[in-house]
C-alpha positions as CSV (number, residue, x, y, z in Angstrom):
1,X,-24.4,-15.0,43.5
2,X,-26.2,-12.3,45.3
3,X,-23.5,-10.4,48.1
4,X,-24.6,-9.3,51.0
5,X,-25.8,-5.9,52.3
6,X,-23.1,-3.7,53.8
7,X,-25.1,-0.9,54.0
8,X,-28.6,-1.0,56.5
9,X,-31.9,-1.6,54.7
10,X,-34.3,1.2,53.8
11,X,-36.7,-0.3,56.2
12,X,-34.3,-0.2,59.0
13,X,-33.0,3.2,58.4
14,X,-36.2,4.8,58.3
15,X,-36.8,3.7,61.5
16,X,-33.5,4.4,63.1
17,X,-34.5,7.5,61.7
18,X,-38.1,8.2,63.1
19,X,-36.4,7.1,66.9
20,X,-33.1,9.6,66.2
21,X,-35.7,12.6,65.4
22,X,-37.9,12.0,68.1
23,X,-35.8,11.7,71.2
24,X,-33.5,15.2,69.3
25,X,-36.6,16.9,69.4
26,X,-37.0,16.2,73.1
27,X,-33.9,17.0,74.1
28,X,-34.0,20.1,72.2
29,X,-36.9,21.0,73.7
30,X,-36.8,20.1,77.5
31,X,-33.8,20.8,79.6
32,X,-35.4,18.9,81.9
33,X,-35.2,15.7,79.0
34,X,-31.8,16.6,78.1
35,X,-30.9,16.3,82.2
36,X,-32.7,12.8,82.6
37,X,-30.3,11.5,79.5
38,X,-27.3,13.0,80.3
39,X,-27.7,11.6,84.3
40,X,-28.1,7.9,82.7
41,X,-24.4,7.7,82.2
42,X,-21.9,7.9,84.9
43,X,-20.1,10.2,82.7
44,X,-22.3,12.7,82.9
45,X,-23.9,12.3,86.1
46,X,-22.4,15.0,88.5
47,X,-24.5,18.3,89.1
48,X,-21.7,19.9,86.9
49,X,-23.3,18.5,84.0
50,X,-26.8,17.7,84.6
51,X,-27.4,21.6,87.0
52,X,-25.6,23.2,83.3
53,X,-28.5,23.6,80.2
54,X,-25.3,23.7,77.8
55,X,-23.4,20.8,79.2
56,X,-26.4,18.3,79.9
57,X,-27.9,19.1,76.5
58,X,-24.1,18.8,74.9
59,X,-24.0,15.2,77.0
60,X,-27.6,14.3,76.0
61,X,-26.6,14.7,72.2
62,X,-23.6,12.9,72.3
63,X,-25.4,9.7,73.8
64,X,-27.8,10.5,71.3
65,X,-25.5,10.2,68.8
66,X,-23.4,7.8,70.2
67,X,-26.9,5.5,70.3
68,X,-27.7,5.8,66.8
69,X,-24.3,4.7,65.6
70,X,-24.4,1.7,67.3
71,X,-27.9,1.2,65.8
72,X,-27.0,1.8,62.4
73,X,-23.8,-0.2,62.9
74,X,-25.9,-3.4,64.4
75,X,-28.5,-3.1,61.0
76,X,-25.7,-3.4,58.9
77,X,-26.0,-6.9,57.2
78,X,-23.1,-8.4,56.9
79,X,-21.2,-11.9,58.4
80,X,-20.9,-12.3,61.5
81,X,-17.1,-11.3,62.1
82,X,-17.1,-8.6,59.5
83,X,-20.0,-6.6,61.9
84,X,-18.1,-7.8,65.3
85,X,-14.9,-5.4,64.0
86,X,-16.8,-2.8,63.1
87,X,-19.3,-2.5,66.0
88,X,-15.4,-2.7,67.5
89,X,-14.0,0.2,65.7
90,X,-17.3,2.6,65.8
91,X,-17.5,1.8,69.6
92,X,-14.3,3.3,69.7
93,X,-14.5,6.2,68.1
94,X,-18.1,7.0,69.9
95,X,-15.6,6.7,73.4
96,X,-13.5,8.8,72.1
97,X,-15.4,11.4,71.0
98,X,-16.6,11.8,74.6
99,X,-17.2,15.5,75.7
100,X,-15.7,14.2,79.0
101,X,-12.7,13.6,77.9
102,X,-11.9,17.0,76.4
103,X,-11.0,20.0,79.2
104,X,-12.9,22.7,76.7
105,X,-16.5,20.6,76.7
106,X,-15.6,19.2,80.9
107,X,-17.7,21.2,83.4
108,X,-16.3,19.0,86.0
109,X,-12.5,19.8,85.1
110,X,-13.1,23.2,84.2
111,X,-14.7,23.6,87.8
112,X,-11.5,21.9,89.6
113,X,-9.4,24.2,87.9
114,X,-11.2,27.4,88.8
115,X,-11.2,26.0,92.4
116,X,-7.7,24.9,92.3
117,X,-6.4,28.3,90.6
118,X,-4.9,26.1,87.8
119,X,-2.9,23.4,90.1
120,X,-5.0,20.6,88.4
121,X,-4.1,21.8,85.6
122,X,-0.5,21.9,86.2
123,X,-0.6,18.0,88.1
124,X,-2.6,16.7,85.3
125,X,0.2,18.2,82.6
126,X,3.1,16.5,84.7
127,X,1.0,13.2,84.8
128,X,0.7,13.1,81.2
129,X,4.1,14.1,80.7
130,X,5.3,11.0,83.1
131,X,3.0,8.9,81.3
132,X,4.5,9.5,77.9
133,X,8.0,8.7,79.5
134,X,6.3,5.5,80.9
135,X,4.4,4.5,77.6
136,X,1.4,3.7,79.6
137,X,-1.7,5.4,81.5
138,X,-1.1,5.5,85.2
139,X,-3.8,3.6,86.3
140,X,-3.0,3.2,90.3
141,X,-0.5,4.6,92.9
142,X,2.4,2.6,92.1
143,X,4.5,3.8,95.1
144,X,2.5,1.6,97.6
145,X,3.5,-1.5,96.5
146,X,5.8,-3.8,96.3
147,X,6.7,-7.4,95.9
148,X,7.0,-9.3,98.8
149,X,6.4,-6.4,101.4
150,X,3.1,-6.3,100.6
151,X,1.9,-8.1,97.9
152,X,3.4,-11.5,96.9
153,X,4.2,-12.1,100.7
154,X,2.7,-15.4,101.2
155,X,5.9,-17.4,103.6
156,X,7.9,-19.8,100.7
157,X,10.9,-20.3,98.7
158,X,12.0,-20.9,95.5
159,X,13.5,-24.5,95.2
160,X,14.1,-24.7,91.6
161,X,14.8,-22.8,88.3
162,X,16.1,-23.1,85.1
163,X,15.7,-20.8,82.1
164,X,12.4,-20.8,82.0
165,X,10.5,-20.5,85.2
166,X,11.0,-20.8,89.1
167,X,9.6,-23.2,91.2
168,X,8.4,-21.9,94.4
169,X,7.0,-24.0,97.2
170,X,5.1,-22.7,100.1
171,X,5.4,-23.0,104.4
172,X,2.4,-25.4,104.8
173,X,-0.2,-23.0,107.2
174,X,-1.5,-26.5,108.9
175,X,0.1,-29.1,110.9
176,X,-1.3,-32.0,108.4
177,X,-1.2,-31.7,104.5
178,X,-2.1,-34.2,102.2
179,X,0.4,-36.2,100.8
180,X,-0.6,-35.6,97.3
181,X,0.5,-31.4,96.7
182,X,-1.2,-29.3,94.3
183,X,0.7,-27.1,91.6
184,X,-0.7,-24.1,90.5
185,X,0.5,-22.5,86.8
186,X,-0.4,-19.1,86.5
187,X,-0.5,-17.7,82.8
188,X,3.1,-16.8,81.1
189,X,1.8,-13.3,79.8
190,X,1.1,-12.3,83.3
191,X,3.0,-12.2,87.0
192,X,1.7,-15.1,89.0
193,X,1.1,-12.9,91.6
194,X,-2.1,-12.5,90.6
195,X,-2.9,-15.4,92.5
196,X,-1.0,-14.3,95.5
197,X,-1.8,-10.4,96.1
198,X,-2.3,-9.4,99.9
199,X,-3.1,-12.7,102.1
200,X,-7.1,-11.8,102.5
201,X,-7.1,-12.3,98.5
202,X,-4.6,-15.0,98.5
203,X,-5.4,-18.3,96.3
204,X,-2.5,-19.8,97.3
205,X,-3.0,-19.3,101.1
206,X,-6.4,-19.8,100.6
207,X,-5.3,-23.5,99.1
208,X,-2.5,-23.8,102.0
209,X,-5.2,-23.3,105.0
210,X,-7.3,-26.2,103.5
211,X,-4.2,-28.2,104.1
212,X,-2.7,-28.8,100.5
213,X,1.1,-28.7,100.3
214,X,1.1,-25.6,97.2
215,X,3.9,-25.5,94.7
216,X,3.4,-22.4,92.2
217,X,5.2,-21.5,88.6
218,X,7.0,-18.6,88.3
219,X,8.0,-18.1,84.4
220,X,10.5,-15.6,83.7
221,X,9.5,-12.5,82.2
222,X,12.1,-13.0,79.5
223,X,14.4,-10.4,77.7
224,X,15.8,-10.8,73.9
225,X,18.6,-13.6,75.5
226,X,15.2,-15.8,75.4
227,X,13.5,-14.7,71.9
228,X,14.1,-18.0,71.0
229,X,11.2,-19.8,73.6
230,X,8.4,-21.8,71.5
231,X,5.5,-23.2,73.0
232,X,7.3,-26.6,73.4
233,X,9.8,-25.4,75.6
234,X,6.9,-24.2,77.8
235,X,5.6,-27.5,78.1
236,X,8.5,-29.6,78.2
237,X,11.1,-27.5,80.1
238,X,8.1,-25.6,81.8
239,X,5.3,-27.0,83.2
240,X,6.5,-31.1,83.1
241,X,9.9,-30.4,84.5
242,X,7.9,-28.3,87.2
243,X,5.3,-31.5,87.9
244,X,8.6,-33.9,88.1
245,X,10.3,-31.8,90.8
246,X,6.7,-31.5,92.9
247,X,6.4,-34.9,93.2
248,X,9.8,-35.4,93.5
249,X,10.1,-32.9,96.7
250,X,6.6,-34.2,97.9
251,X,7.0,-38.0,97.2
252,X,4.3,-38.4,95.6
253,X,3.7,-40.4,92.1
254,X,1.2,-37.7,91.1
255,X,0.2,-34.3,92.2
256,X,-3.2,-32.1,91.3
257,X,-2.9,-29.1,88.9
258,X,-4.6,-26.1,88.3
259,X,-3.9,-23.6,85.5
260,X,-5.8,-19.8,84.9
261,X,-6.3,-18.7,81.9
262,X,-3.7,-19.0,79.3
263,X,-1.0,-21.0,81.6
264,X,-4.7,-23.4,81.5
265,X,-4.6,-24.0,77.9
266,X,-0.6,-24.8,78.4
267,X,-1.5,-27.2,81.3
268,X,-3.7,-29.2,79.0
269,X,-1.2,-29.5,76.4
270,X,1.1,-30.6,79.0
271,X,-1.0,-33.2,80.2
272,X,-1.8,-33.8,76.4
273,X,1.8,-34.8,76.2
274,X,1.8,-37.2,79.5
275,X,-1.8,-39.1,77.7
276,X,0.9,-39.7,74.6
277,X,3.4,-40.7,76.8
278,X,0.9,-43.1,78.9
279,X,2.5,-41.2,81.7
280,X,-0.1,-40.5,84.9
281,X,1.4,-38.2,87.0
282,X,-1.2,-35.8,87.7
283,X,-4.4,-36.9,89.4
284,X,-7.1,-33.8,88.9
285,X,-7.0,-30.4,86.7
286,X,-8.5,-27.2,87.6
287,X,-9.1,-24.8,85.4
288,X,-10.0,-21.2,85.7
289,X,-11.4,-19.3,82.8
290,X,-9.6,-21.4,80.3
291,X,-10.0,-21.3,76.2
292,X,-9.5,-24.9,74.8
293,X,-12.1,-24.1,71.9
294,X,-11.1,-21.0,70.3
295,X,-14.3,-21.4,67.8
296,X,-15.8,-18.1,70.2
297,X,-13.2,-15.9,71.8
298,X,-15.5,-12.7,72.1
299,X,-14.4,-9.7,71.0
300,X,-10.3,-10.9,70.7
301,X,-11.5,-12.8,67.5
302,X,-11.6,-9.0,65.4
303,X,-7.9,-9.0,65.8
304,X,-7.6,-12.4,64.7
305,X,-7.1,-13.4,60.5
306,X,-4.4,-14.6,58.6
307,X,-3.0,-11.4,57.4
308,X,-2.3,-10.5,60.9
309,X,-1.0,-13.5,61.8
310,X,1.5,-13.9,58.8
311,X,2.6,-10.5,60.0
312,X,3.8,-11.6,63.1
313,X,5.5,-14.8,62.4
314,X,7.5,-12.6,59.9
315,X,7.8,-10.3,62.3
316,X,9.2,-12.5,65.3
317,X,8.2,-15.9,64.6
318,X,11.5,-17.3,64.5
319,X,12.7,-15.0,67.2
320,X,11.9,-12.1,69.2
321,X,9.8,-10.3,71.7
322,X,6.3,-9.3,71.7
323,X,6.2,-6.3,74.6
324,X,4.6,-7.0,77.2
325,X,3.0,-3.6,77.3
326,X,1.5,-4.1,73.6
327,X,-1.0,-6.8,74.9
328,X,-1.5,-4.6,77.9
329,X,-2.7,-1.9,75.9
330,X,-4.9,-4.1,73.9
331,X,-6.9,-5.3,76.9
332,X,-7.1,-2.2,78.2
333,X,-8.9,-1.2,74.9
334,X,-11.0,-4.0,75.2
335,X,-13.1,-1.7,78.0
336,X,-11.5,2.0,77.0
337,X,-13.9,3.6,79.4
338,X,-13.4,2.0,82.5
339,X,-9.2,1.4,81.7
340,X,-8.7,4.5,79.2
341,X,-10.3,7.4,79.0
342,X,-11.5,7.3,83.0
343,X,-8.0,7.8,84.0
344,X,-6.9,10.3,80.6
345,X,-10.0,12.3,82.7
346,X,-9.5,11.7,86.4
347,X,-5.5,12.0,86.0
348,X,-4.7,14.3,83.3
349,X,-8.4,17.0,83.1
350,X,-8.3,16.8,86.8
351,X,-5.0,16.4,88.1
352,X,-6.2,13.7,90.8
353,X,-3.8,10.7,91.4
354,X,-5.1,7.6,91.2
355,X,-6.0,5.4,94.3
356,X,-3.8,2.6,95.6
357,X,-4.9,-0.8,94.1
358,X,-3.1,-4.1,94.0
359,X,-5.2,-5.5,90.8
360,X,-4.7,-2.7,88.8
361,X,-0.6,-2.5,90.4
362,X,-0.5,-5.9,88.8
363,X,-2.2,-5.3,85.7
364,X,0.0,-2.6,84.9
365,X,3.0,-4.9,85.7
366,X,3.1,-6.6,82.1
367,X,5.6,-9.4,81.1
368,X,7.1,-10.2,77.7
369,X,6.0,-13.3,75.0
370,X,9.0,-14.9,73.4
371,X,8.1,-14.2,69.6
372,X,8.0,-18.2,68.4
373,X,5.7,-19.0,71.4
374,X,3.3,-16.4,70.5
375,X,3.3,-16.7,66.9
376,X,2.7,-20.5,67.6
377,X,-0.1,-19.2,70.4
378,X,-1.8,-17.2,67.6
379,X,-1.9,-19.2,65.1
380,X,-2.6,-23.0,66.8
381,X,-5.7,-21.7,68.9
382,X,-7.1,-18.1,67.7
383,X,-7.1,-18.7,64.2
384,X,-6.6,-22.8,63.3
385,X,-8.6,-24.0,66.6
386,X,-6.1,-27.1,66.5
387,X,-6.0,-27.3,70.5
388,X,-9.4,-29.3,69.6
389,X,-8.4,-31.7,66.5
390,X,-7.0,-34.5,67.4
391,X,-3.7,-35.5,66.7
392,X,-3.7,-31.9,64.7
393,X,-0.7,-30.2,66.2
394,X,2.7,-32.2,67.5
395,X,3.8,-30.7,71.1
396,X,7.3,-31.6,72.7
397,X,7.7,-34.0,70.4
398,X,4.1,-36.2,70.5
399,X,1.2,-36.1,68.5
400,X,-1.7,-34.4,71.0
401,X,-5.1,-35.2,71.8
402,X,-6.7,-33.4,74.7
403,X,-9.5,-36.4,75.1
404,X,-7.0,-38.7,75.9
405,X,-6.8,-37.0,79.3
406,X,-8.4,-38.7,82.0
407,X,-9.0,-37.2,85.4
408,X,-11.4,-35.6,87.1
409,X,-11.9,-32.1,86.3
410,X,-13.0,-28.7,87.7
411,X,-13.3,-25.6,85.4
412,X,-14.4,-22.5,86.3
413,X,-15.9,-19.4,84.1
414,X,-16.6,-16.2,84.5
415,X,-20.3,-14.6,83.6
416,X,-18.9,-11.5,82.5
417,X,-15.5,-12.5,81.5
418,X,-14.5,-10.2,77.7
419,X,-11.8,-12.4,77.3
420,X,-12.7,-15.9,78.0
421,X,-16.6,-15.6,77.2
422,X,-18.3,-17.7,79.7
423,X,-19.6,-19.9,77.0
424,X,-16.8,-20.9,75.5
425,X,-14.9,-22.0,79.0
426,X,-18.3,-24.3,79.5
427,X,-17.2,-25.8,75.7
428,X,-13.9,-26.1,76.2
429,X,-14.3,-28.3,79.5
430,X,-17.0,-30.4,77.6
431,X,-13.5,-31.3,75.7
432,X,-12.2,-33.0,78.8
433,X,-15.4,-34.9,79.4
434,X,-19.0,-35.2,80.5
435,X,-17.9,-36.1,84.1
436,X,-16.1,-32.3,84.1
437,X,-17.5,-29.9,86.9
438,X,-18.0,-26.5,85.7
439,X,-19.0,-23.2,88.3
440,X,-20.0,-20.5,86.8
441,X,-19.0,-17.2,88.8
442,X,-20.0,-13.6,88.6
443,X,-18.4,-10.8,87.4
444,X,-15.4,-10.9,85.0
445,X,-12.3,-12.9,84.0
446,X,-9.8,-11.2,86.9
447,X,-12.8,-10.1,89.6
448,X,-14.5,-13.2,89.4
449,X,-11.5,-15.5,89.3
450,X,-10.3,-13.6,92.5
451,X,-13.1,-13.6,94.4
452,X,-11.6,-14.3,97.8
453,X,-13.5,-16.6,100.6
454,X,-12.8,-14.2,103.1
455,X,-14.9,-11.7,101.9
456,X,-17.4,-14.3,100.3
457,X,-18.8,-11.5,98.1
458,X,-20.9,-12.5,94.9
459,X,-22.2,-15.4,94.2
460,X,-22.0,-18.5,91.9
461,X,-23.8,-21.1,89.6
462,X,-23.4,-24.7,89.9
463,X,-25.1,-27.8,87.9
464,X,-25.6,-31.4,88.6
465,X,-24.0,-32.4,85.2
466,X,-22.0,-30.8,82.7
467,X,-25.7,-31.0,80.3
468,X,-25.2,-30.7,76.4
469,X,-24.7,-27.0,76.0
470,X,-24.0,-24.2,78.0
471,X,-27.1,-23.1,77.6
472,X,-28.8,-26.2,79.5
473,X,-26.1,-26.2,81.8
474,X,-27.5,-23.0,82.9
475,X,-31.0,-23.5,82.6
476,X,-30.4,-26.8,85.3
477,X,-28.3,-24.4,87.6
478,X,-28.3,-23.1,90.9
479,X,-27.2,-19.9,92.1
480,X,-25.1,-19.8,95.5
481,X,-24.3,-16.8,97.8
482,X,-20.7,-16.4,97.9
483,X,-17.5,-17.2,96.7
484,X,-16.8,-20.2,94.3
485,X,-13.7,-21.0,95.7
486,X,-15.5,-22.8,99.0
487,X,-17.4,-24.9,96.2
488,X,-13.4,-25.7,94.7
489,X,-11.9,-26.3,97.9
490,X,-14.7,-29.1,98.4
491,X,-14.4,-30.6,95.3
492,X,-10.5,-31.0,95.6
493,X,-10.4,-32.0,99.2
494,X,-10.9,-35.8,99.1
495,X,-8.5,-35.9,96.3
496,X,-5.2,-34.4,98.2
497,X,-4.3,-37.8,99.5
498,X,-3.9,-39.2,102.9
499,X,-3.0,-36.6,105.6
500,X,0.8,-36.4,106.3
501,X,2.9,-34.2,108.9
502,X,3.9,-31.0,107.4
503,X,7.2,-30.7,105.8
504,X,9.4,-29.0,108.7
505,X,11.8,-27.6,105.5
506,X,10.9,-26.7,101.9
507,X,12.8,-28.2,99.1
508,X,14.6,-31.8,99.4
509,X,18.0,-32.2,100.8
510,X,21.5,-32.0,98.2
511,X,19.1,-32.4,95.4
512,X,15.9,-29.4,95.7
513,X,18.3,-26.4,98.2
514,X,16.2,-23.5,98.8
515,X,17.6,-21.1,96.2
516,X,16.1,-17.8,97.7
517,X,12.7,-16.2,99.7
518,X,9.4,-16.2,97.6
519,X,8.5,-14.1,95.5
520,X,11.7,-15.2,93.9
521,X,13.8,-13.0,91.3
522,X,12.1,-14.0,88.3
523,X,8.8,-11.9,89.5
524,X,10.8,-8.5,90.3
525,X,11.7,-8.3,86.8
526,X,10.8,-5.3,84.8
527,X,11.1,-4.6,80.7
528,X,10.4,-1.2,80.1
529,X,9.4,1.9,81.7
């Protein structure tokens, strides 16, 4: 049996080869060559680097460089996954190795600390010393915000909780809503606040002004009192005791749904579990860059094999916490340049602190994973793809089959999303159905998801039909100016039920009190430094 290639054929070398020689030659030669390179990556780009023979011909070599090992590394011929890590691990290494990121080989920092008589020098130390204390890179001014003064602030209170989650519902912003409310579940390894940041960039305001009565998850970001949590309890304690109390408080038989990102995949299981139940209480789901099919997760599926995966059910399977700062980290790696080594330059080379921003606040605000859910996470999706088989995995107690589910259905992607490729949300609502919409937004999985109506920035891509692939889909669609959450809000209006006075108070009398204010306290906590 003849094994394949791990090293790049003769033929491919040679010219790998032939192109290295030629462009070292030029920028050897020309100043003016080794400029024009170096000023093709933001990087490099200042007059600090391109104005400076040394440091634009040092910057011109190490993209040089850098451009050949990614060459060599895509002629290696090997499977698929096998070249996906190691494209991963060179791409690393080439960021790394950076000239920018060193103070000794930085004309830029060495300039602000000539000009600053060594004060950047002495900020950027104490930054990284803080940093180290904090176990994370200090990605945004942290001291200007805060839950529910400004971020989080949208008027509502929390009218349940248990263990597991809080249940907060929201002061209607109409004087009509439908009767029929809508409850959003935000993912469990994130603050929900995500979809509630500052009121121009709301979702859930955004939802409120188009007259839906909005009820919203809140898990808990849980401690080791709840290493214990599986997947199950999610669903069962989580997301269908939160859909009982919503109709309950609204009177309503059923309610619409919409779930982002992972706390999607968990609302499909959950309505998984009604199908076996021949329960209907949920009318329509929404879904915002969602994995059903985990056949393509993008670059995640290097970190994914059984190995790894045994090692972590030893590790915590049947109890204990994954930190939330771990994953974190590991997304942050996902795009080291942009969420790495620009802030190891800007904040520790160049003693500058980091502008105020609220994505950033949040993304830095990271929550724990009971160990038995994640292990169960890991293994059920990433590496088994059961989500898809039917009758393959058992959830709160029933046998699950995601094409059982019928409702309409609205799932949205993200063109540039690393996490949830674009592709593989299209795929995973073909699971629901051919009668699924899917919108196809730009930028990536948090940018585009949060792309606010106010501001109606970007664009989007909508079809007639859901088509047989994504790559028909595409082919038949149509891009749109602006936001895709006008193109939502119209899909879901005619199915919010008949219009109704707004509720006067939140919760339900003796049986749903108003606990405490939104955000709630389950939000505000933080593991950790």
């Amino acid at each position: 049996m003849n094994q394949p290639q791990m090293v790049p054929s003769l033929e491919k070398l040679q010219s790998i080869q032939q192109e290295y020689f030629q462009k070292l030659s030029a920028v050897l030669t020309s100043s003016e060559q080794a400029s024009k390179m170096a000023s093709t990556d933001r990087r490099f780009a200042s007059p600090c680097w391109v104005n400076s023979n040394p440091f634009s011909t040092m910057a011109a070599l190490y993209l040089l460089n850098a451009e050949t090992l990614m060459a060599m590394t895509d002629a290696v011929d090997m499977d698929e996954k096998s070249q996906q890590k190691l494209k991963f691990m060179v791409q690393q290494w080439v960021d790394a190795a950076s000239p920018s990121n060193f103070l000794a080989t930085n004309p830029d920092a060495q300039q602000k600390l000539i000009e600053s008589k060594g004060e950047s020098l002495r900020v950027g130390l104490e930054q990284l010393v803080s940093d180290l204390s904090k176990g994370r890179i200090t990605q945004t001014d942290e001291s200007v915000f805060e839950l529910g003064r400004n971020l989080a602030i949208t008027p509502g209170a929390v009218v349940f909780e248990n263990e597991i989650f809080q249940l907060i519902q929201y002061t209607p912003t109409t004087p009509k809503v439908g009767s029929r409310p809508l409850l959003m579940v935000p993912p469990s390894i994130n603050k929900f606040y995500i979809m509630d940041l500052q009121p121009e960039s709301s979702l859930v305001k955004f939802a409120l002004d188009q007259g839906h009565q909005v009820f919203l998850v809140s898990w808990v970001n849980p401690g080791a009192d709840l290493e214990y949590l599986r997947w199950d309890d999610y669903v069962e304690d989580g997301i269908l005791k939160a859909i009982d109390v919503t109709n309950e408080i609204a009177g309503s038989d059923d309610l619409n749904i919409l779930g982002f990102c992972v706390g999607g995949t968990m609302t499909v299981t959950a309505l998984a579990v009604l199908a076996a139940r021949e329960q209907q209480k949920v009318n329509s789901l929404t879904l915002m860059t969602t994995l059903l099919d985990f056949s393509n997760t993008g670059v995640l599926d290097i970190f994914i094999n059984e190995q790894h995966v045994s090692m972590r059910e030893s590790q915590i399977g049947e109890g204990g916490i994954l930190p939330g700062q771990e994953l974190a980290t590991t997304f942050s790696f996902l795009r080291p340049n942009d969420l790495v080594w620009n802030y190891v330059v800007k904040n520790y080379l160049k003693g500058e602190n980091p502008p105020p921003f609220d994505i950033l606040y949040w993304n830095s605000d990271s929550t724990n994973m009971p160990g038995p859910f994640f292990t169960w996470y890991l293994r059920n999706t990433y590496l088994e793809n059961n989500l898809i088989k039917p009758n393959k995995v058992k959830i709160a107690g029933e046998k699950i089959d995601i094409r059982k589910i019928k409702m309409p259905v609205y799932a949205f992607g993200a063109r540039e999303d690393h996490i949830v490729p674009w592709e593989s949300a299209w795929t995973s609502a073909s699971e629901l159905g051919p009668k699924t919409r899917y919108v196809l937004g730009a930028s990536g999985h948090i940018a585009g998801s949060i792309n606010p109506a106010s501001k109606n920035k970007r664009s989007h891509w909508v079809a007639p039909s859901l088509g047989k692939s994504s790559k028909e889909w595409l082919e038949k669609s149509t891009e749109v100016p602006g936001s895709w959450w006008n193109d939502w809000a119209a899909w879901l209006k005619p199915m919010k039920g008949t219009e109704v006075a707004a509720p006067k108070k939140l919760g339900k009398a003796n049986k749903y009190k108003v606990i405490e204010d939104a955000p709630g306290r389950y939000v505000q906590v933080r593991h950790g430094k």
